[in-house]
N, C-alpha and C positions, 0 to 999 in steps of 0.2 A: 711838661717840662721840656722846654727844649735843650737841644744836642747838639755840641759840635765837635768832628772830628780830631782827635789831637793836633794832628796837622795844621787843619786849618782853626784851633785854637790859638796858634800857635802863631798862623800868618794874619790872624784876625782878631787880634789879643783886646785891641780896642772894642769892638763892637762885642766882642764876648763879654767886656763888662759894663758897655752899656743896659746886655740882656740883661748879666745878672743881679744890677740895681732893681729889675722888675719883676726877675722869676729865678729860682734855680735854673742853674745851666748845668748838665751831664756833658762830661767829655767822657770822650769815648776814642778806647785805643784796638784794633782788630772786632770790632764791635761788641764789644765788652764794656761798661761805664766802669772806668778807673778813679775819678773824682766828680766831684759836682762842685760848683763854684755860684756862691750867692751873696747877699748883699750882709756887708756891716749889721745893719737893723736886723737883720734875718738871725744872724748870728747870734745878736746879743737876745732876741727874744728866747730865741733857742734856748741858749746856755740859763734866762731867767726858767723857765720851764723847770727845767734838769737840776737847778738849785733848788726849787719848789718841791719837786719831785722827793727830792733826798731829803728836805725837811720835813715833808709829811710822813719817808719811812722813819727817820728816826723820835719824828714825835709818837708817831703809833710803838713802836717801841717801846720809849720813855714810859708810856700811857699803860702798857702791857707788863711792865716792869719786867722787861725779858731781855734783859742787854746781861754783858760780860765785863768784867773790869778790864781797868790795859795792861794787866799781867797775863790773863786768860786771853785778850786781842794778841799780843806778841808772839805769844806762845803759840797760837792757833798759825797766824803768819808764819813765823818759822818752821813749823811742820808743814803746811804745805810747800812753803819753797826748798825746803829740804827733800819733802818726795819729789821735787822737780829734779834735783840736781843728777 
């Protein structure tokens, strides 16, 4: 993957996405990678993956017959954001 400095992200914002139509690009701040910048396409396959993903945990679920209703879902939520509070 290649990298460029925030700076010269920053001074080079074109060509940074020229790369990242072709590759992820890592920007990087005190040499640290703070985001990555990649193409549309990239993205949306991603995002199809990660839809994929959650459909096969909730059909393994379904299949398992080990799900909660949405009183026991809310209820659950609530008790963890309340031990956050």
């Amino acid at each position: 993957m290649k990298s460029f400095a925030a700076t010269d992200a920053k001074n080079k914002f074109a060509a940074l996405l020229d790369d990242a139509r072709r590759e992820p690009v890592a920007i990087e701040r005190h040499g640290k990678t703070i985001a990555v910048i990649l193409s549309s396409e990239e993205y949306a396959r991603l995002e199809k993956l990660e839809d994929e993903w959650w459909a096969s945990q909730a059909d393994a679920i379904v299949a398992k017959n080990d799900w909660v209703g949405s009183d026991a879902s809310q209820q659950a939520l609530r008790d963890v954001l309340d031990a956050k509070a």
